[in-house]
DOFITOR-844331 format. One record per residue (C-alpha): residue in one letter; x, y, z. Coordinates in steps of 0.001 Angstrom, whole numbers, padded with zeros to 6 digits, always signed. Example, Ala and Ser with C-alpha at 12.3 -4.5 7.8 and 13.67 -1.06 7.14 Angstrom:
<recs>
a+012300-004500+007800s+013670-001060+007140
</recs>
This chain:
<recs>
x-014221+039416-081328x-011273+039492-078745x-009819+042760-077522x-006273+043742-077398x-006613+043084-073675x-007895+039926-073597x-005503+038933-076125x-002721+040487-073587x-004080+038727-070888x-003947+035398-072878x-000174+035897-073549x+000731+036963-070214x-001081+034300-068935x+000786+031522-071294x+003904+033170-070096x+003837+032515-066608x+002674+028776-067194x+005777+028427-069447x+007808+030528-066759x+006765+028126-063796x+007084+025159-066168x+010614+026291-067003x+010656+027277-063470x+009704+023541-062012x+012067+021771-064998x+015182+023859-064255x+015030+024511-060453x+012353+022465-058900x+012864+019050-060393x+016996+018925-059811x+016552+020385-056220x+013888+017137-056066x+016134+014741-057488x+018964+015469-055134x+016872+015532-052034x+014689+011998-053316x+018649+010854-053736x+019586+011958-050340x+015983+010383-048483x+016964+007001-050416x+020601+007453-049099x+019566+007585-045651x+016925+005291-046023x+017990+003328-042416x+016263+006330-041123x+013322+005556-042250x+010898+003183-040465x+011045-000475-041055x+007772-001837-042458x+007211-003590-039249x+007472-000049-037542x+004979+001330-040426x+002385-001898-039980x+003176-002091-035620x+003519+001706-034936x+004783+001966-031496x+003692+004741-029343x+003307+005292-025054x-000286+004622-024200x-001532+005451-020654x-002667+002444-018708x-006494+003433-017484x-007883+003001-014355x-011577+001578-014287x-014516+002023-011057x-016324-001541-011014x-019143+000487-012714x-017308+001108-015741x-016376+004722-015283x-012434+005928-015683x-010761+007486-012626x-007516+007696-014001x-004813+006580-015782x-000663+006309-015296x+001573+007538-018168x+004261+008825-019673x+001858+010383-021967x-001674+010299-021365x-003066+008793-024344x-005789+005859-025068x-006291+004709-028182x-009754+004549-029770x-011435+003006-033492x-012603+005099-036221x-015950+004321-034955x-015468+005482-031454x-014673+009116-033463x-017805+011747-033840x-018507+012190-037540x-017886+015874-036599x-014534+015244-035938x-013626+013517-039069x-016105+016331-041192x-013849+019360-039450x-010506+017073-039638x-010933+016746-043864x-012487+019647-044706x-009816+021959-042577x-006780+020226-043180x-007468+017837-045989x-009988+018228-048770x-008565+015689-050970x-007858+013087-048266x-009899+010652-049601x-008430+010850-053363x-004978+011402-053105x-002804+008454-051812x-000773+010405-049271x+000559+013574-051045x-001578+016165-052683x+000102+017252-055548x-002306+020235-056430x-001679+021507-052775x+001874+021326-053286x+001964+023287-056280x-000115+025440-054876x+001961+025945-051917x+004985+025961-054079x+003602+029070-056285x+002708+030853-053691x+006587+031019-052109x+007464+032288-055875x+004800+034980-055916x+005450+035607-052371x+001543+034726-051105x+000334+031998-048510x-002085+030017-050666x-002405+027471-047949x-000309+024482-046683x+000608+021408-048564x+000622+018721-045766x-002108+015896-046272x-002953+014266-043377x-001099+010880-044008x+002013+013320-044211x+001148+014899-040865x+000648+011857-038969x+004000+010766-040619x+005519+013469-038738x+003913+013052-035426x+004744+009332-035549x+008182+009041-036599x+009712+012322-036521x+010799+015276-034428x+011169+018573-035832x+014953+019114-036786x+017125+022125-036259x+018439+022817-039837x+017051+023702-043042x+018160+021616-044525x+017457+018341-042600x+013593+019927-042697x+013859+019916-046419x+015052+016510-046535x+012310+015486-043624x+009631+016829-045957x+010338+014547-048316x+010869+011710-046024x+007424+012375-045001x+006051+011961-048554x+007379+008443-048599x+006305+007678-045960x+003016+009153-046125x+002712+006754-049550x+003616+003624-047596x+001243+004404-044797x-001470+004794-047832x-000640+001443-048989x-000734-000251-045568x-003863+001329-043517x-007626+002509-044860x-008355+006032-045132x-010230+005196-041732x-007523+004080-039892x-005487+006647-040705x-007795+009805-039297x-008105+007406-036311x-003970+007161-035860x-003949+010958-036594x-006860+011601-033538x-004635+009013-031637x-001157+010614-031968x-002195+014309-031634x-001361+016076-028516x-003636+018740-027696x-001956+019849-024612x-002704+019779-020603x-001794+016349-020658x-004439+015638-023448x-002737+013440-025323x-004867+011796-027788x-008581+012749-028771x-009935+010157-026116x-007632+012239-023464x-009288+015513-025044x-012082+014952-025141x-012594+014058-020993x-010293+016744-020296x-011694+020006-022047x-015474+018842-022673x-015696+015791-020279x-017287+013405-022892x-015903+010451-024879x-014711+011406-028412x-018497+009644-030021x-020009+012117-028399x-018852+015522-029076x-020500+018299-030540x-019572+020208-034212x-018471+023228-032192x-016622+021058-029695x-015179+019050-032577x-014079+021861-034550x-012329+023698-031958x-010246+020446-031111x-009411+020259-034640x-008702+023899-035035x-005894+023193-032491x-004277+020886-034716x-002741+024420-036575x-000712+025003-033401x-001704+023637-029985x+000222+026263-027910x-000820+029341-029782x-005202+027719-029906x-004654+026529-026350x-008039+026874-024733x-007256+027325-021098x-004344+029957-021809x-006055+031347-025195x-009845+031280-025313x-010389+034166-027876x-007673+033417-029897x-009178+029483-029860x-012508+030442-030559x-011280+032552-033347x-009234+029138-034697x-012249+027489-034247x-014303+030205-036282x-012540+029148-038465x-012948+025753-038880x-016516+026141-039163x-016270+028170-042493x-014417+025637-044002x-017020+023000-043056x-019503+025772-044553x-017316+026003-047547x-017529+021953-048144x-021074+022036-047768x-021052+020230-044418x-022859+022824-042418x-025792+025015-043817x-025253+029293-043657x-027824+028485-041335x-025425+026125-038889x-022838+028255-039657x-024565+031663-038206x-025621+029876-035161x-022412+027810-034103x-020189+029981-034619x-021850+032591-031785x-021521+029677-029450x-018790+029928-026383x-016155+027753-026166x-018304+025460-023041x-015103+024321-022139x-015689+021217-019035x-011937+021272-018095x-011074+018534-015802x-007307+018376-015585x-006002+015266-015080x-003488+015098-013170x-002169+012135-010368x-003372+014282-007738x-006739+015664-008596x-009585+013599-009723x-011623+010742-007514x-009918+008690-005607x-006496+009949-005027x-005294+007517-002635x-006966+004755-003923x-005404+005539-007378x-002027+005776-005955x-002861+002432-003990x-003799+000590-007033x-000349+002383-008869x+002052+000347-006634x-000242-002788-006413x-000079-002619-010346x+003758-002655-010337x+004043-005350-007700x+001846-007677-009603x+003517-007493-012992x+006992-007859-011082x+005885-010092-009297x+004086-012211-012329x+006462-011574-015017x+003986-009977-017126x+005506-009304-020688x+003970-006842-023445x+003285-007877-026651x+006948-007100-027378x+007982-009891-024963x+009818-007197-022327x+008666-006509-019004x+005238-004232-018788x+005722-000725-018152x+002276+000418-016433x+002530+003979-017370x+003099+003056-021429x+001891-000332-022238x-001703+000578-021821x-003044-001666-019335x-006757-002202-018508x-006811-002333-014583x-010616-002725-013225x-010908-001989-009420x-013362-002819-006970x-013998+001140-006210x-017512+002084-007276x-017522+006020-008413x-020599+006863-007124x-019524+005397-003378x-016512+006605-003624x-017818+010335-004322x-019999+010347-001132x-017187+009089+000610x-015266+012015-000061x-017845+014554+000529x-019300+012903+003430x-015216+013803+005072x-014834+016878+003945x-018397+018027+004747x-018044+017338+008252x-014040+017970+008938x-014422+021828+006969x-017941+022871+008598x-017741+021574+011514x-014984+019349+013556x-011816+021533+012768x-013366+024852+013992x-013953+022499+017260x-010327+021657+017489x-009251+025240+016886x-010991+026791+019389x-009610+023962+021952x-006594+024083+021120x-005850+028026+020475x-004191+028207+023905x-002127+025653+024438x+000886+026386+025654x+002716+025147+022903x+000833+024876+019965x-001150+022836+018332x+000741+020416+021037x-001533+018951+024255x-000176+020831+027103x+001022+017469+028791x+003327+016855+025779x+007091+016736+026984x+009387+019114+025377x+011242+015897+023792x+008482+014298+022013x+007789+017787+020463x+011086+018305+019890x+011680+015086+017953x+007958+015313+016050x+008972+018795+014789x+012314+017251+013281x+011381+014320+011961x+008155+016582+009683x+011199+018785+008698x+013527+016151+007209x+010158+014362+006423x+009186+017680+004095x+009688+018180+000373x+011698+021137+001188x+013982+019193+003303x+014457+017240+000306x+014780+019729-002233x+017312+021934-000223x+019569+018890+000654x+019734+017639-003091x+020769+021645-003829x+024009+020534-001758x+022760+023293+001012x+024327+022652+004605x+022174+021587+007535x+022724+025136+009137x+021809+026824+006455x+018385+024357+005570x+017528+025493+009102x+017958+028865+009010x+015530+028682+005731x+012625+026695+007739x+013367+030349+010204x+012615+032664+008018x+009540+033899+006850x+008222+033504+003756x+005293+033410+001545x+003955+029823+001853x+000841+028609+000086x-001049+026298+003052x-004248+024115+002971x-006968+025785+004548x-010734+024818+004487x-012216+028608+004195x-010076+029639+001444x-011168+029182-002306x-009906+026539-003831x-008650+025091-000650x-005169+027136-000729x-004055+030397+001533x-001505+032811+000786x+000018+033364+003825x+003433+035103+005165x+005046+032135+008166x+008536+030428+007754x+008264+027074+007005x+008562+025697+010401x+005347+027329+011561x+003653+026013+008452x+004848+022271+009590x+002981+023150+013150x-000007+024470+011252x-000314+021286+009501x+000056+019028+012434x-003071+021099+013389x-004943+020373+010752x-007186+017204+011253x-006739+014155+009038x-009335+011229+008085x-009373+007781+006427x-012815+005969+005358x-012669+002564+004383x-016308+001111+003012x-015831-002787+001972x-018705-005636+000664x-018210-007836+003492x-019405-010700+001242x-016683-010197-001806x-014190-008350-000161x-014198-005689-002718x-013197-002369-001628x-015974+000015-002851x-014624+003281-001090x-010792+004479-000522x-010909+007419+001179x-006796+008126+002296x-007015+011684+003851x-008450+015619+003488x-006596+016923+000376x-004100+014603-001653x-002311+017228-003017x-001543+019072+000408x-001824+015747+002659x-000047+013047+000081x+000293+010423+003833x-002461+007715+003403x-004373+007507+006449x-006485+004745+005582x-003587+002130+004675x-000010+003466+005422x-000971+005071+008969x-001569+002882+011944x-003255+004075+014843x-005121+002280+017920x-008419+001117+017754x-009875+001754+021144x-013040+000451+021386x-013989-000972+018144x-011976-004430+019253x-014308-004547+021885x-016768-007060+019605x-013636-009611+018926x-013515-009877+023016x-017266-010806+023051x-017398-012998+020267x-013940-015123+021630x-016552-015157+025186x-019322-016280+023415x-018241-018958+020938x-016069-020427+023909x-019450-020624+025617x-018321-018404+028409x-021077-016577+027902x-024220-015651+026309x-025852-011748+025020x-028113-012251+027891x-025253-012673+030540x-025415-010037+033267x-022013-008309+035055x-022596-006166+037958x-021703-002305+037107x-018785-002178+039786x-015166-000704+039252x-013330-003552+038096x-009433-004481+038318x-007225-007259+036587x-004335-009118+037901x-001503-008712+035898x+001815-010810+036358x+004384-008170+035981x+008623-009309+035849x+007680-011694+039187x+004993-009152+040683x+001693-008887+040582x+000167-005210+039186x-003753-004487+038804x-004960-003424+035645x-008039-001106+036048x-009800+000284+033183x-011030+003897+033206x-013462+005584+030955x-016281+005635+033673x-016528+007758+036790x-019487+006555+038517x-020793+003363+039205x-024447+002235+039941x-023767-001666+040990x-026470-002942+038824x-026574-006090+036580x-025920-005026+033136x-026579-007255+030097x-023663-008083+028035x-025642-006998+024877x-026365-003605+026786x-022107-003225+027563x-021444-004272+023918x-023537-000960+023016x-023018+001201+025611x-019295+000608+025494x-018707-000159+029111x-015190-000822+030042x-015121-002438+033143x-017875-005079+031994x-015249-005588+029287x-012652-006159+031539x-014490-009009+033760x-015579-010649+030607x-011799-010529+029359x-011239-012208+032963x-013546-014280+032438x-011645-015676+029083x-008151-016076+031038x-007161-012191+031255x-004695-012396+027969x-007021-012169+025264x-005491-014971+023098x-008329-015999+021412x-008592-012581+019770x-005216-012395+019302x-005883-015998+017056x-008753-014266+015351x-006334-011644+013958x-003701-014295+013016x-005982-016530+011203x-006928-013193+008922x-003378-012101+008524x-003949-008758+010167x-001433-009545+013109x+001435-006964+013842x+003372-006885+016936x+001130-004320+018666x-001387-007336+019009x-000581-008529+022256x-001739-011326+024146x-002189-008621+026847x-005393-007532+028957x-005578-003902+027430x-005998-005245+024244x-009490-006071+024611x-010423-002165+025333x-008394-001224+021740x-004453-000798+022837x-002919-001909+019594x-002468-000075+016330x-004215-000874+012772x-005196+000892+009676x-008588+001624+008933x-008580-000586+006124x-007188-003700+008585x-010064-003290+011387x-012459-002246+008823x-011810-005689+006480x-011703-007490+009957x-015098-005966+010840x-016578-007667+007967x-016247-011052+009884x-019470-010243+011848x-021743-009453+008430x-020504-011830+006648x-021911-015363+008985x-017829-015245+010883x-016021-015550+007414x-012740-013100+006548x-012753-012765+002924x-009016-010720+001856x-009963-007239+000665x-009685-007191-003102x-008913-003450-005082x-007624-004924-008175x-010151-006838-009647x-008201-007807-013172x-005873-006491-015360x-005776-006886-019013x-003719-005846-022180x-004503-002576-024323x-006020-005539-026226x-008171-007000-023911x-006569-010138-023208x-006851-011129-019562x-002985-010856-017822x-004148-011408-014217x-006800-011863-011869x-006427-011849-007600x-006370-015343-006072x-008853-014449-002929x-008055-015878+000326x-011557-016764+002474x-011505-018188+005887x-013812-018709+008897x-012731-017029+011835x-015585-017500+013730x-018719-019786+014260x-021436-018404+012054x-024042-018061+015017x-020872-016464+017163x-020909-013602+014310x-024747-012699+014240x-024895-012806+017956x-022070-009885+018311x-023801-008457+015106x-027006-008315+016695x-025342-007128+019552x-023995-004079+017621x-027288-003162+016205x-028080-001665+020096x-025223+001137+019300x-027738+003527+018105x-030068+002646+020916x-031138-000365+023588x-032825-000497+027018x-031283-002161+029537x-033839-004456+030924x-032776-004422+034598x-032967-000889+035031x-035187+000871+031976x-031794+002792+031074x-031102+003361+027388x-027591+002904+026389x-025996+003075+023257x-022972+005275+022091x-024384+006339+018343x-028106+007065+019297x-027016+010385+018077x-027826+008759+014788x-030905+007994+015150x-031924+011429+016424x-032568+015134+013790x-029327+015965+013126x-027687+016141+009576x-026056+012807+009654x-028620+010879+011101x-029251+007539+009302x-032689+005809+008888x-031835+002301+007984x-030902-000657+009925x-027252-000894+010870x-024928-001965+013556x-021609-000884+014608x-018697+000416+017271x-017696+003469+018389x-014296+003890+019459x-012102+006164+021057x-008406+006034+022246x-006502+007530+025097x-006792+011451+025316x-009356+011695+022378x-006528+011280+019790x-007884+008976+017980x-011878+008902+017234x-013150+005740+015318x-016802+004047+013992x-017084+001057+011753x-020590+000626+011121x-022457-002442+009361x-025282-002651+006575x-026271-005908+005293x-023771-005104+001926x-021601-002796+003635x-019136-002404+006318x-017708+001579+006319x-014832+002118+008513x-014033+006114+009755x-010908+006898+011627x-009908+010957+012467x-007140+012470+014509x-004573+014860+013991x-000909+013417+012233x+000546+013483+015760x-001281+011888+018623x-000333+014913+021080x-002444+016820+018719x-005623+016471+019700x-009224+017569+021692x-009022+018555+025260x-013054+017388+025756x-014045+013670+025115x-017242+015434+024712x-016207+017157+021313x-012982+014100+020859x-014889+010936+020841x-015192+008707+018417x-019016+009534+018220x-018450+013430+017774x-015680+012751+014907x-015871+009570+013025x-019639+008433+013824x-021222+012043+011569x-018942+011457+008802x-020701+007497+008694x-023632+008913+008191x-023425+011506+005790x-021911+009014+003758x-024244+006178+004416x-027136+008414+004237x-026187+008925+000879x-025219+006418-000414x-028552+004796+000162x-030349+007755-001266x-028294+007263-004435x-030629+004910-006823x-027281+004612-008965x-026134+002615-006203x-027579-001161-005711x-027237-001734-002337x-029799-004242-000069x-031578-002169+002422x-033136-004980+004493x-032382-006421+007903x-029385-009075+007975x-030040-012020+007339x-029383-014915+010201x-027609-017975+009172x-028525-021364+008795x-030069-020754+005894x-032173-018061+006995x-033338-019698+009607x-033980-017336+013021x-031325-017378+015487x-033241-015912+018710x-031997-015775+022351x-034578-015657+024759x-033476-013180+027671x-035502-013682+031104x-034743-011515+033878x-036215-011013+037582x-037639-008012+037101x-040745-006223+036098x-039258-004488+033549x-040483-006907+030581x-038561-004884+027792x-036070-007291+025729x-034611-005502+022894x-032722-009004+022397x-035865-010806+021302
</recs>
């Protein structure tokens, strides 16, 4: 028998269904009527059904290594699309049971949730949003959030219609995989792909139910659950989520308990166009992208001209990651423990600092101006309107300036210098470029432009040109030997020698330094080659005619000539200026049987799609005879160490690498020191049968630089960061790389060169 109560209870409950039927009839439905009237009013604003079925949105292009890996992307957004089954089932479990329970029965509105929601702003309690999914992704897709009321009101229902058509056009698959694609979870995460490299380092497949739920708890409000700003309150977000999958039955109490004591285990890797691998390289490949689709007319699918940084290009480079990381430590290893701390303490005195003492007060004068209109400040302050006076009263007064610095954490020092003194600081600082190239593809497998991309932005590997010194010196042998001039075993005596030089009607000698003393015995040319001895250089340049013109032929037929390559003696001992990756690609001549093959970086580029849009056409030519090449490459093999038959000596500038130190490299190799004219430039390209590395250092100014050849040469600065990197790069088993001896030519055929000399001495490394 019912109770007065329960009979009360029964009436009171009738009365508010009648009341919020009366309720919905009298206010509700008119209210919906006129905004439904006002939605199909303005229906231009909605999206076309080619919009709905082609939804347009920026995509980044991605950068690929040649071993699949991403190193980094252009965009105006940093997304990358990615399938329904490139998603973690995690992420769809968390997705539905947090924001959608009824996704997959409703066809784009809930109506229960909206009654729900709609009570509970009459009875003045949250009972929990009414927004399906579809309806979201509506929102992110075609909308921005509008100022008034009422335009939100009339959005709302916008969305609903077009939540309906979206329904009726896409699978409940593809439309969580739209949703993943369009959300942006912040720090340039744009996109789950994006999010899931940058906060957990992993590819959206493979992410955990904690690190899936507290990427989808961030879909409540990005900036309030931002995990690098707001850990707790994410993790509480993400808490969350995890009782809701508890509350659907996805997860056990069991899961539940445990997860939900888990950290955050956030992997953050910012992505950003100046941190990352490969810096340079990346920025190389950016305008090498842009010249090829001007240059090729490349259209989108939309027939217009390809934007790289929203079209969503596919660009695969020749760069492999794992190289290219050794590369980068191999520089920074040596430049912040060890060859900068040398340069301080040489430099600390100078009279004007970081400046050689011998530099004129013009040349610093001009090198100090030219870094301050050079500078961002510069820049910046001009484009403020400020007057030249007053721009250089700023670089005069002393501020706080944040500076590269090796010791300091993270790279970065606080310190209090105007911003003149912090130009002079950085023309103190040493710089670096490493160039490491298959001489038998061409393809550029390490790009290493500098110290610090964010502080030194200057690409010393490709923009900057600097002399060679002595690594031209196997270009003057090989033009000797294939002219048949002379042979490896052809002897010079060790005597200071001078060149005639025709000079505007006179005649001037040209005598090559380097060497103090002099010990009149025959030297081998193979011996000179590695020991790096200029005046046996010079008489085998006189021997060729004095001008060097069949080197200066060499460059030409590789397309590596500039003006600086004259047909000149001095030229043979390194006076003319290239970038490490010209003489390193030109290096590869000598491992590669005398053929130049054109460096490549961009392998292909494709459409979002995968359609192929363009592919390099290589250029290959022989420079020199193939024998020519493997005698000078045999030759080079003697840098780390060769006895001179004649006398018992042992020559060879890089026998440093064969000895205990850190760098010192096991396998067979060949290569060239060089060094330039007051140490400011120190170089090394060395050879392995698959790959050529190139090393240049110096400071930004050449009258920055070592006072001691001892500490300045090319062997103390370039040579140790060659073999850190080749060290490990053949330690790396990731890396497939052949560690034999080279291979002759003619198809493998020896090609030995019988040395006999009159002496008893019957050593003949040459054999």
């Amino acid at each position: 028998m019912k109770t007065k109560n329960s009979k009360g209870e029964l009436i009171s409950r009738k009365f508010k269904g009648r009341l919020i039927l009366m309720l919905w009839a009298g206010v509700i439905l008119p209210v919906l009527m006129i905004v439904l009237v006002l939605v199909f009013i303005s229906e231009s604003s909605l999206p076309s059904i080619d919009e709905l079925e082609n939804p347009r949105s920026n995509e980044a292009s991605i950068v690929y290594s040649s071993d699949g890996k991403q190193i980094g992307s252009f965009y105006l957004s940093n997304r990358t699309k990615v399938n329904y089954n490139d998603l973690s089932p995690h992420l769809i479990d968390a997705l539905v049971a947090t924001e959608d329970v009824r996704f997959y029965t409703h066809s784009g509105v809930d109506v229960k949730a909206l009654l729900r929601a709609v009570f509970g702003v009459f009875v003045g309690k949250n009972k929990g949003g009414a927004s399906t999914i579809t309806q979201q992704l509506s929102k992110m897709m075609f909308h921005e959030r509008p100022k008034s009321k009422l335009k939100r009101v009339i959005q709302k229902f916008a969305e609903w219609i077009i939540a309906s058509r979206l329904e009726k056009r896409y699978t409940k698959q593809e439309i969580i995989a739209m949703y993943f694609n369009e959300f942006d979870f912040l720090n340039t995460a744009v996109g789950i792909h994006s999010a899931a490299r940058i906060y957990f380092n992993k590819s959206p497949k493979e992410l955990s139910i904690e690190q899936s739920a507290m990427l989808v708890g961030m879909a409540k409000n990005p900036s309030i659950f931002n995990p690098v700003r707001r850990p707790e309150k994410t993790l509480k977000r993400r808490e969350v989520v995890l009782f809701q999958m508890k509350n659907n039955s996805i997860l056990t109490q069991q899961q539940y308990d445990s997860i939900r004591q888990l950290p955050l285990g956030l992997d953050y890797h910012p992505e950003t166009h100046t941190t990352g691998l490969a810096p340079y390289f990346r920025e190389h490949v950016r305008i090498k992208t842009k010249q090829i689709v001007k240059n090729n007319n490349l259209l989108n699918e939309y027939r217009k001209p390809i934007n790289i940084y929203s079209d969503g290009l596919k660009i695969y480079t020749s760069i492999d990651a794992n190289v290219q990381k050794h590369a980068e430590k191999a520089v920074a290893k040596h430049l912040q423990n060890t060859l900068q701390n040398l340069l301080n303490k040489e430099i600390k005195n100078n009279k004007h600092w970081p400046f050689s003492n011998e530099t004129s007060k013009t040349t610093r004068k001009n090198s100090i101006n030219r870094a301050i209109k050079n500078s961002e400040r510069y820049r910046k302050l001009v484009n403020q309107g400020w007057s030249k006076e007053d721009i250089m009263k700023n670089f005069n007064t002393k501020q706080s300036i944040r500076v590269f610095d090796w010791k300091s954490k993270g790279l970065v020092k606080q310190k209090n210098m105007t911003p003149k003194d912090s130009i002079l600081y950085y023309k103190s600082i040493l710089r670096a470029g490493l160039i490491a190239i298959d001489p038998h593809t061409g393809f550029v497998k390490a790009w290493v432009g500098g110290i610090n991309y964010r502080h030194f932005k200057y690409d010393c590997s490709n923009k900057s040109k600097r002399q060679v010194g002595s690594t031209m010196k196997p270009f003057v042998y090989a033009a000797a030997i294939e002219s048949g001039q002379i042979s490896p075993c052809t002897t010079f005596p060790d005597i200071k020698y001078c060149i005639d030089i025709p000079f505007g009607g006179i005649t001037k000698q040209w005598c090559p330094g380097g060497q103090k003393n002099y010990s009149g015995e025959e030297i081998p040319v193979y011996y000179a080659l590695a020991s790096s001895k200029n005046n046996i250089t010079a008489q085998v340049i006189k021997l060729t005619g004095g001008k060097n013109s069949r080197v200066v032929n060499y460059f030409k037929t590789m397309g590596l000539w500039n003006k600086s390559i004259e047909q000149v003696s001095s030229l043979g001992l390194g006076v003319c200026d290239l970038s490490v990756l010209e003489q390193t690609s030109a290096h590869c001549i000598f491992s590669n049987y005398g053929v130049y093959v054109q460096p490549i970086t961009v392998v292909r580029i494709e459409d979002k799609y995968g359609n192929l849009l363009w592919e390099p056409k290589q250029e290959i030519k022989q420079v020199i005879d193939p024998n020519t090449a493997f005698s000078v490459l045999k030759m080079m093999k003697g840098v780390t160490g060769v006895k001179n038959p004649i006398t018992g000596k042992t020559g060879g500038t890089a026998r440093r690498l064969k000895s205990t130190r850190a760098y010192s490299f096991s396998g067979i190799m060949a290569g060239k020191t060089g060094t330039t004219q007051n140490n400011s430039d120190g170089w090394f390209v060395g050879h392995t049968p698959d790959l050529v590395a190139g090393v240049w250092v110096g400071a930004e100014d050449p009258s920055v630089h070592f006072k001691t050849t001892v500490n300045g040469q090319g062997a103390n600065t370039a040579l140790p960061i060659w073999g850190y990197f080749m060290k490990e790069v053949y330690r790396d088993n990731k890396i497939k790389i052949n560690k034999t001896d080279f291979i002759p030519p003619n198809e493998g055929g020896k090609t030995q060169i019988e040395c006999t000399y009159s002496t008893n001495n019957t050593d003949n490394p040459w054999m």
